[in-house]
BALOBA-1460 file (C-alpha; in Angstrom, 3 decimals):
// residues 261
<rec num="1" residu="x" x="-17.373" y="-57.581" z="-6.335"/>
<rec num="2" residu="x" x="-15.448" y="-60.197" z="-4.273"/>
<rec num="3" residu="x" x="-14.341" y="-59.788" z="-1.354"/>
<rec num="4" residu="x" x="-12.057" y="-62.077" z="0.442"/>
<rec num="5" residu="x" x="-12.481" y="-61.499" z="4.619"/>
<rec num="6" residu="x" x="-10.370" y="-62.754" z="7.422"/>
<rec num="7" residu="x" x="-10.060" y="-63.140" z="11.438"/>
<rec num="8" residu="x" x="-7.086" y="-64.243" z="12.850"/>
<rec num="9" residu="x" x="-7.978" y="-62.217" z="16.094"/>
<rec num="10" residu="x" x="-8.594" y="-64.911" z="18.644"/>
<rec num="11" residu="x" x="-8.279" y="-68.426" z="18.620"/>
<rec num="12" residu="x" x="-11.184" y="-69.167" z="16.274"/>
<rec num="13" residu="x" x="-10.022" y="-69.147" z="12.673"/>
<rec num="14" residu="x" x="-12.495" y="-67.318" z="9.865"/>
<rec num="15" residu="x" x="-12.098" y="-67.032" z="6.367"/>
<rec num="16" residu="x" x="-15.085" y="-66.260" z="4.359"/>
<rec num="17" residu="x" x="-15.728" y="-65.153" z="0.356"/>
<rec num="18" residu="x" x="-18.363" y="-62.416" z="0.020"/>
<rec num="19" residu="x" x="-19.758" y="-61.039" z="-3.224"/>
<rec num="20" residu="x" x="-21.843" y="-58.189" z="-3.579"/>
<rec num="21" residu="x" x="-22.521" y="-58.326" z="0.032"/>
<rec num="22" residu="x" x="-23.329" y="-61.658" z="0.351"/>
<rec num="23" residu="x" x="-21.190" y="-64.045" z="1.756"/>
<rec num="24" residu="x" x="-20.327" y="-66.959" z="-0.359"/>
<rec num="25" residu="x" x="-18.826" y="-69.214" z="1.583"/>
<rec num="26" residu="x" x="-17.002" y="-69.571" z="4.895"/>
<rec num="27" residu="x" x="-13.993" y="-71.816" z="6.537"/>
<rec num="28" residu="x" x="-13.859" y="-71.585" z="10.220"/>
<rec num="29" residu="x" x="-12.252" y="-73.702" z="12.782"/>
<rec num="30" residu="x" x="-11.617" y="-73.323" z="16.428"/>
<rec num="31" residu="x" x="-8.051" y="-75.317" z="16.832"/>
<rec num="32" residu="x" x="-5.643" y="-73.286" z="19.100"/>
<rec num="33" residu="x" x="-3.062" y="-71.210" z="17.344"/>
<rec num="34" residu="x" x="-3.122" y="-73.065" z="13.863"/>
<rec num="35" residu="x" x="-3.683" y="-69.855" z="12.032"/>
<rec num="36" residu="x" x="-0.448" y="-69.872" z="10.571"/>
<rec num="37" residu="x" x="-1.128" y="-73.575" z="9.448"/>
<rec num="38" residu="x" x="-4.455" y="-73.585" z="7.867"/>
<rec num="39" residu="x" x="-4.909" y="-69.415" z="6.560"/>
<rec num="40" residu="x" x="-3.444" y="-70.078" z="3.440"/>
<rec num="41" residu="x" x="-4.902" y="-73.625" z="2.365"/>
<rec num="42" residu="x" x="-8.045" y="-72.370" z="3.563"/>
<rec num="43" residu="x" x="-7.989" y="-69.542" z="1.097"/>
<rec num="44" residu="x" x="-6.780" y="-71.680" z="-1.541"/>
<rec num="45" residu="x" x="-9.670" y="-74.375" z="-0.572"/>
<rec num="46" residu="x" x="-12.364" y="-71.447" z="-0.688"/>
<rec num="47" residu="x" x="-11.521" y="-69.691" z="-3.946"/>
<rec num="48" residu="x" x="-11.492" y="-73.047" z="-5.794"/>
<rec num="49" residu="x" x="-15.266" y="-74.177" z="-4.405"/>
<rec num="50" residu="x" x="-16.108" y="-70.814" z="-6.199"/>
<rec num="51" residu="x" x="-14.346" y="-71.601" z="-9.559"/>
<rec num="52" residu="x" x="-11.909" y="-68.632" z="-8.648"/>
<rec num="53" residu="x" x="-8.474" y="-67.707" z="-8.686"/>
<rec num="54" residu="x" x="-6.804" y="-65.174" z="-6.105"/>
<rec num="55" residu="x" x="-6.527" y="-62.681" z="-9.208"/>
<rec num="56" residu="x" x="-10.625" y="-62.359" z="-8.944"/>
<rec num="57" residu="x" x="-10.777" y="-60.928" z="-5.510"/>
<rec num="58" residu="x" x="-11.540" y="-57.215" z="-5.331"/>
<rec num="59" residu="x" x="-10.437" y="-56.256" z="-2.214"/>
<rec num="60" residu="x" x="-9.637" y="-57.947" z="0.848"/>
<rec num="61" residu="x" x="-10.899" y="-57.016" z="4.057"/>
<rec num="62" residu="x" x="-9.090" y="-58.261" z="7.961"/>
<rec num="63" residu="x" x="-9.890" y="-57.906" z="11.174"/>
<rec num="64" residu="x" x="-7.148" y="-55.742" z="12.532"/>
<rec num="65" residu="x" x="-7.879" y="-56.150" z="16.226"/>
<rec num="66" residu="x" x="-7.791" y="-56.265" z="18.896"/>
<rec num="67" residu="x" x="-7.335" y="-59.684" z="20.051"/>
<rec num="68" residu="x" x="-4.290" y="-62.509" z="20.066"/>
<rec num="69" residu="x" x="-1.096" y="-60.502" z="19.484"/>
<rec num="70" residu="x" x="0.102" y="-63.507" z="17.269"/>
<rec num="71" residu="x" x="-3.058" y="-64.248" z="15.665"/>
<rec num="72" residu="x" x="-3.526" y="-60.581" z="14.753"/>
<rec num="73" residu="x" x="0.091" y="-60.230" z="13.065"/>
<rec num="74" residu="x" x="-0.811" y="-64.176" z="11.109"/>
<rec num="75" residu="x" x="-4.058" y="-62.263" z="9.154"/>
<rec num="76" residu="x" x="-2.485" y="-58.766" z="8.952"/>
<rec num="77" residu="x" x="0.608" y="-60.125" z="6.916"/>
<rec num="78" residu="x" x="-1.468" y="-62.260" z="4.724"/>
<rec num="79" residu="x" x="-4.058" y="-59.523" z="4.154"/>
<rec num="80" residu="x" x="-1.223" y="-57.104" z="3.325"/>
<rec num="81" residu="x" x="1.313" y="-59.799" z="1.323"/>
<rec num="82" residu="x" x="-2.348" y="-60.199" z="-1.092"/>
<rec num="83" residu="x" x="-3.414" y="-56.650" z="-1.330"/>
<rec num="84" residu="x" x="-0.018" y="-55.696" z="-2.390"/>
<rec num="85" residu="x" x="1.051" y="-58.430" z="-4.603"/>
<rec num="86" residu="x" x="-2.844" y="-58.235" z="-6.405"/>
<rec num="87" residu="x" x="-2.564" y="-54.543" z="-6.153"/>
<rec num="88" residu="x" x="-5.920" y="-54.408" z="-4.364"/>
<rec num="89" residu="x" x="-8.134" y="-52.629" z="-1.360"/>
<rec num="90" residu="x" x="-7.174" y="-53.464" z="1.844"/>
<rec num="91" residu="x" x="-9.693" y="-52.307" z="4.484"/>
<rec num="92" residu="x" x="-8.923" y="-52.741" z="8.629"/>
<rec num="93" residu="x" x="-11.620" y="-53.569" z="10.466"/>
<rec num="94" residu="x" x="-12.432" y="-53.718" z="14.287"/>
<rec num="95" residu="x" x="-12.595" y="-57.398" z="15.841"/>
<rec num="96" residu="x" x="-15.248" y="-56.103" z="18.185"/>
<rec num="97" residu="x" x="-17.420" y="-54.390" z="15.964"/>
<rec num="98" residu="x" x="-17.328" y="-56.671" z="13.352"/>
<rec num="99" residu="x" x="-18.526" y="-59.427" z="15.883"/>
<rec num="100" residu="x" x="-21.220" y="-56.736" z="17.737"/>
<rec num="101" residu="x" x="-22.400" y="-56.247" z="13.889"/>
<rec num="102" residu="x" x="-22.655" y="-59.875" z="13.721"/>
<rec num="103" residu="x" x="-25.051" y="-60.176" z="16.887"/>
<rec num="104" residu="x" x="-27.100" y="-57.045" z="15.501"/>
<rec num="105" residu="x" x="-27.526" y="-58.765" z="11.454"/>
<rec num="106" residu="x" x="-29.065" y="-61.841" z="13.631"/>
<rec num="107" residu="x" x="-30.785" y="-59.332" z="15.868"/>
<rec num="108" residu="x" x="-32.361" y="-57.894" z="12.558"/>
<rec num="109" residu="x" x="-33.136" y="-60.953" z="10.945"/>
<rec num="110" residu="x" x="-34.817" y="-62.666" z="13.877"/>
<rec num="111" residu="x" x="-32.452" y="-65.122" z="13.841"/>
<rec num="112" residu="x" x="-30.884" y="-64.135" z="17.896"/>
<rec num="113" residu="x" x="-33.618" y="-64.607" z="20.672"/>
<rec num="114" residu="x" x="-32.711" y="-64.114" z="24.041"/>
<rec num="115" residu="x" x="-34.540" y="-67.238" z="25.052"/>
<rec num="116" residu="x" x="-31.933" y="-69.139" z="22.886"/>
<rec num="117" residu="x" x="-28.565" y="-67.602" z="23.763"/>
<rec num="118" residu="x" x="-27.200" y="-69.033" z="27.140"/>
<rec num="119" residu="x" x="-29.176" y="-70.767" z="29.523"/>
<rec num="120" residu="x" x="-27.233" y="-69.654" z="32.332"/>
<rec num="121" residu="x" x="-28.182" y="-66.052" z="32.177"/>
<rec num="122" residu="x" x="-31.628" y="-65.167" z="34.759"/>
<rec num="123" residu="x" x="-31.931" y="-62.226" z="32.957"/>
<rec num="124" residu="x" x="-33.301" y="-63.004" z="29.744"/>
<rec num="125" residu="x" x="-34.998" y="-59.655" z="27.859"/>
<rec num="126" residu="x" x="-36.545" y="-58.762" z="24.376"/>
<rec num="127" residu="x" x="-33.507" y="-58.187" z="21.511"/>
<rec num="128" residu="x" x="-34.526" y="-55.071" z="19.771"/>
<rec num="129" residu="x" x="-33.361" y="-52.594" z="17.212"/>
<rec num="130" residu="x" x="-32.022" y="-50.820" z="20.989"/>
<rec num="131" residu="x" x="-30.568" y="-53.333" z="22.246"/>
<rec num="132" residu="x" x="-26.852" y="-52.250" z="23.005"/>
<rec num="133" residu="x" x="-24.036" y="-54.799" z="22.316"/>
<rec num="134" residu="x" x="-21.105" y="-55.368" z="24.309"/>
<rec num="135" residu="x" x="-18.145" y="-57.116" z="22.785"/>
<rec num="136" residu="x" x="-15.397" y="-58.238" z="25.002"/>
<rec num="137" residu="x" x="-12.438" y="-60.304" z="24.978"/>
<rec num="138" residu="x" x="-10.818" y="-61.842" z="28.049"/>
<rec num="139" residu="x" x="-7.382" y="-59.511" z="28.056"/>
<rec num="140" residu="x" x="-6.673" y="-61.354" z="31.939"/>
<rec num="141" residu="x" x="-6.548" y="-59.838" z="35.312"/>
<rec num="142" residu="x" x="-10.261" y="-58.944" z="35.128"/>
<rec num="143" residu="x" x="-9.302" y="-56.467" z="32.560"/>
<rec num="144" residu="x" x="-10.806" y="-57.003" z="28.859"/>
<rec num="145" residu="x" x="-10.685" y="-55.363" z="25.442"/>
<rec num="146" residu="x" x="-14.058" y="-53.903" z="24.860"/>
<rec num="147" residu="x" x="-16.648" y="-52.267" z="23.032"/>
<rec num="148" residu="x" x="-20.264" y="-51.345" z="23.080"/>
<rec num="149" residu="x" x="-22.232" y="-50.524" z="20.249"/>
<rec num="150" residu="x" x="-26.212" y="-49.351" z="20.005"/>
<rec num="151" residu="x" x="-27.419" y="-49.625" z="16.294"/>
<rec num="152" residu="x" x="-25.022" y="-47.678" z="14.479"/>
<rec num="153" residu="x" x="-23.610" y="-45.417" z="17.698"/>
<rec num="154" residu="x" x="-20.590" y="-46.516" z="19.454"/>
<rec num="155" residu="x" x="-21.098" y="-46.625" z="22.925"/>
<rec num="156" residu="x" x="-18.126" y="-47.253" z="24.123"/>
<rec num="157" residu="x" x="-14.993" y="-47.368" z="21.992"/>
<rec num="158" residu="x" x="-12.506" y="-49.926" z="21.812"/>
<rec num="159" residu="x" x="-9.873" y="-50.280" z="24.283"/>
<rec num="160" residu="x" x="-8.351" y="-52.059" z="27.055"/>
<rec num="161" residu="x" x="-10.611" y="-51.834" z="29.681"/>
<rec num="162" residu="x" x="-10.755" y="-52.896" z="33.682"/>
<rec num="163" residu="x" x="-13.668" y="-55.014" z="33.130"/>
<rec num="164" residu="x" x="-15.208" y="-52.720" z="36.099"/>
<rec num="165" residu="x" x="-15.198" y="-50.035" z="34.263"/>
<rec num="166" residu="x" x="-16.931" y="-50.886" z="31.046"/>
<rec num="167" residu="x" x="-19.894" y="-52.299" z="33.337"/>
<rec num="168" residu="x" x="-19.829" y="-49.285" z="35.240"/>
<rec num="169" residu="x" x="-20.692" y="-47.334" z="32.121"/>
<rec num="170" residu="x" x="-22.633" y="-50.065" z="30.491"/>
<rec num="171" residu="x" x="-25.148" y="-49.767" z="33.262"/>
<rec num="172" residu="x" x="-25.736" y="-45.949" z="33.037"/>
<rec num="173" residu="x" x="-27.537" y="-47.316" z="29.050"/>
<rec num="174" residu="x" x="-31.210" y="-47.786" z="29.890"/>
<rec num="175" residu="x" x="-31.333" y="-50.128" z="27.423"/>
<rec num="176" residu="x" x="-31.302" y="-54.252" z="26.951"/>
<rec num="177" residu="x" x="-26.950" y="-55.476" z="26.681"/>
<rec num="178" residu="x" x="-26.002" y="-58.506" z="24.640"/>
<rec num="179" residu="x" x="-22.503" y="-59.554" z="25.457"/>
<rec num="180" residu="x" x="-20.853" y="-61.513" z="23.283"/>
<rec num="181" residu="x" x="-17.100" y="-62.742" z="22.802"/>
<rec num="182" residu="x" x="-15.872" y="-63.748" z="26.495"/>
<rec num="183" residu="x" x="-18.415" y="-63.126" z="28.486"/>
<rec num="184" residu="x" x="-19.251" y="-66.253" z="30.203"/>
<rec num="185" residu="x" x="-15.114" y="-65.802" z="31.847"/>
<rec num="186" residu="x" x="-17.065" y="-63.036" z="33.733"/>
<rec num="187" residu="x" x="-20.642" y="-64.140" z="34.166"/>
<rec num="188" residu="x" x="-21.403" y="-63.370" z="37.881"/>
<rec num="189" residu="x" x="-19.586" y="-59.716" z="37.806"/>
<rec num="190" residu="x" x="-21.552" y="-59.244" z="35.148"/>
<rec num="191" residu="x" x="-24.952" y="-60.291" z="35.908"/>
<rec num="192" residu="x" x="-24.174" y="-58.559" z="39.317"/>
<rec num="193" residu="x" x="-23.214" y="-55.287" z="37.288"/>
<rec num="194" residu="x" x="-26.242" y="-54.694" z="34.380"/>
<rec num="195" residu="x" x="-29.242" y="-56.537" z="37.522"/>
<rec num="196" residu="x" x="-31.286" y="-53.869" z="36.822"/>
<rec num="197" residu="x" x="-31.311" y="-54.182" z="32.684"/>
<rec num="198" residu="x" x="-32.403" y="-57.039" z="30.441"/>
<rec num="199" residu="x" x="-29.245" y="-59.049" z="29.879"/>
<rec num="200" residu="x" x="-27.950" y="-61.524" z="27.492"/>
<rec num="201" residu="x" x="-24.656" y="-63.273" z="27.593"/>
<rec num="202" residu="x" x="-23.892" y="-65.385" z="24.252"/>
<rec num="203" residu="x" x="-22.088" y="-68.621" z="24.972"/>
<rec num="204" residu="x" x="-18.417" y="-69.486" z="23.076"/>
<rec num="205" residu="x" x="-20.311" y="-71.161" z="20.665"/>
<rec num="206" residu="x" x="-22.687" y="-68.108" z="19.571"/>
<rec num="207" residu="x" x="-19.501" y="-66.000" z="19.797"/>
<rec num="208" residu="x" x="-17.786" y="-67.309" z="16.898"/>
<rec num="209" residu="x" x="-17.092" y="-65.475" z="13.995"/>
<rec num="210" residu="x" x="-18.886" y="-65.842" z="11.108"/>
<rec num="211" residu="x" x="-17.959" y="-63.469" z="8.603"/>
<rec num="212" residu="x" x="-21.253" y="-61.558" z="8.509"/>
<rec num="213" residu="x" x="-20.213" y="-58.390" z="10.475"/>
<rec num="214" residu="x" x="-16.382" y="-58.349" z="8.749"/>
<rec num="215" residu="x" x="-18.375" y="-58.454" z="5.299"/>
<rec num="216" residu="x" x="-21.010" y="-56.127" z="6.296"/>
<rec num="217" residu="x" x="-18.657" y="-53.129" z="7.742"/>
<rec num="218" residu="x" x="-16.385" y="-54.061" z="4.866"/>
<rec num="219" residu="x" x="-19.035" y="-52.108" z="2.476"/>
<rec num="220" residu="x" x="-18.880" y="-48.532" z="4.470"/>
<rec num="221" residu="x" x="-15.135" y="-48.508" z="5.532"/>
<rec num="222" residu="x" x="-12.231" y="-46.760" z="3.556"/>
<rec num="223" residu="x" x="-9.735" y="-48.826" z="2.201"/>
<rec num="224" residu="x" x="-6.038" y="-48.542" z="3.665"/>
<rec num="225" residu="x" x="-4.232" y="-45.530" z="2.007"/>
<rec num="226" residu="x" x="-0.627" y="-47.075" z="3.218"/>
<rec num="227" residu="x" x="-0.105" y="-50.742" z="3.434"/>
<rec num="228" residu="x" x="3.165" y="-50.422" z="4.888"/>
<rec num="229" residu="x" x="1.830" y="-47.974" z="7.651"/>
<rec num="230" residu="x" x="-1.044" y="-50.361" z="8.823"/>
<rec num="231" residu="x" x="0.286" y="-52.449" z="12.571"/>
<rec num="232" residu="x" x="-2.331" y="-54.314" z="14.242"/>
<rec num="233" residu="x" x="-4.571" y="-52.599" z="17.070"/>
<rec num="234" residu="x" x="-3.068" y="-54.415" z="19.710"/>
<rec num="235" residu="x" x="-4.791" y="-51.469" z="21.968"/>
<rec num="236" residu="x" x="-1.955" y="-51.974" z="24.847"/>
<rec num="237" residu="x" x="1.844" y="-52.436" z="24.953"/>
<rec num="238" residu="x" x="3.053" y="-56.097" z="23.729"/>
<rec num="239" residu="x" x="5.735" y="-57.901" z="25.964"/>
<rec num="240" residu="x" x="8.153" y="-56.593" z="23.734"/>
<rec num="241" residu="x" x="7.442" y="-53.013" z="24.219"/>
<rec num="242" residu="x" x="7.081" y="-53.485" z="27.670"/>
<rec num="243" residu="x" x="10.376" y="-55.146" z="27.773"/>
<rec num="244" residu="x" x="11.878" y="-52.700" z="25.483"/>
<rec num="245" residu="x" x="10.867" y="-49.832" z="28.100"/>
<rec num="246" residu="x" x="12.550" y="-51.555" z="31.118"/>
<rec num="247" residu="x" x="15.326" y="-51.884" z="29.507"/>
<rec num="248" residu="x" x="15.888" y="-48.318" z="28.372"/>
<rec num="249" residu="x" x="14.898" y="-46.578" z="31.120"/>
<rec num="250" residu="x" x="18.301" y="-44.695" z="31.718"/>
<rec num="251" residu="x" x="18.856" y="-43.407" z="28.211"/>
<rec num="252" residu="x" x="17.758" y="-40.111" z="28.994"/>
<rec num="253" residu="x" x="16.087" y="-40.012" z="25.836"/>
<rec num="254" residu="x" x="12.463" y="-40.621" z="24.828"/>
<rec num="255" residu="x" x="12.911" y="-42.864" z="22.207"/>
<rec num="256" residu="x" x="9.868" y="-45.252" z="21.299"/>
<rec num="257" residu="x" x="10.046" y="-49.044" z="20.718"/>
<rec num="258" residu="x" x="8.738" y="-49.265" z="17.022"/>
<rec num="259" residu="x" x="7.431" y="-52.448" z="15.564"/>
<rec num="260" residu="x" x="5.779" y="-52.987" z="12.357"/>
<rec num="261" residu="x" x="4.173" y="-56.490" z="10.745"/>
């Protein structure tokens, strides 16, 4: 089975070819906002170094968010424009849990040691099956989307998050945290916060996505039942709602600002 993943999410680009749960082949850059530019060739570029055509891929599997509100739309609307026009699986996927999956895969292959991930963190402790990973992105204002994730347990589910308030409750997890995505934005609060637990912060570098956790979640998650119905998971308001809300405050009726990719 092929399967043809994508992550618009952030500013990192990732396109990667998986078959039968292995993944092929990747393209990834980290350009800002170029998504819209290089998704496409990139596809085209990826399914020709595998001698295949668009009309092989079995399903087709996109990080839905959350993440860049403009990056997010980019890989939904390809993801959906392909499933429907191939007449093939879509599956959504988390942006945070696909990269905490990531960290956990290297965690499990020995391929993540503490010792190696950031060389600013003083806090350096044993990655282990327990370890709990926190994935973050830098959502401004010392607020962040987050989640934390220990083994196959969620933690703490994804939202938008005073970053206060996810440590807070990280803390109370007598376990070892990775933190990966944006974490160095916040690396004193955070140290400060989880003193008392082994701690790992992954650098920008370590935080890219590679595919691995998209393609890996890909095989356990139900495909999309309506591709019409399926909006990014922006996980708060977008300008435009908030906009939309100011500006209909006096129509005495509770009508919602609806927006669909």
């Amino acid at each position: 089975m092929n399967i043809l993943v994508i992550d618009t999410s952030n500013q990192p680009l990732l396109v990667g070819l998986g078959q039968d749960g292995q993944l092929l082949d990747t393209f990834q850059t980290d350009k800002p906002k170029n998504h819209s530019i290089d998704l496409l060739p990139a596809i085209k570029s990826l399914l020709a170094a595998q001698e295949l055509t668009v009309q092989d891929i079995d399903q087709i599997a996109v990080a839905k968010g959350p993440g860049s509100f403009t990056g997010l739309r980019i890989g939904l609307t390809v993801g959906k424009v392909l499933a429907d026009t191939l007449k093939k699986p879509l599956l959504a996927i988390s942006s945070l849990q696909s990269l905490a999956k990531q960290v956990q895969l290297k965690q499990q292959s020995g391929t993540l040691a503490a010792e190696d991930s950031t060389v600013q963190n003083p806090h350096p402790g044993k990655l282990t099956k327990d370890t709990v990973v926190l994935a973050l992105f830098d959502a401004r204002n010392q607020n962040v989307f987050a989640g934390a994730y220990l083994g196959d347990m969620v933690v703490l589910e994804d939202g938008h998050y005073p970053l206060e308030e996810v440590l807070d409750l990280v803390s109370q997890v007598a376990e070892p945290v990775v933190v990966v995505g944006d974490g160095l934005h916040f690396q004193d609060t955070i140290e400060e916060a989880l003193a008392n637990q082994p701690l790992t912060i992954l650098d920008h570098d370590q935080s890219l996505p590679t595919g691995t956790g998209l393609l890996a979640l890909a095989q356990t998650t139900a495909p999309v039942d309506n591709i019409d119905d399926l909006t990014p998971s922006y996980l708060r308001k977008t300008q435009a709602e908030l906009n939309w809300e100011q500006n209909h405050q006096d129509d005495g009726q509770d009508k919602p600002y609806v927006f669909k990719v």
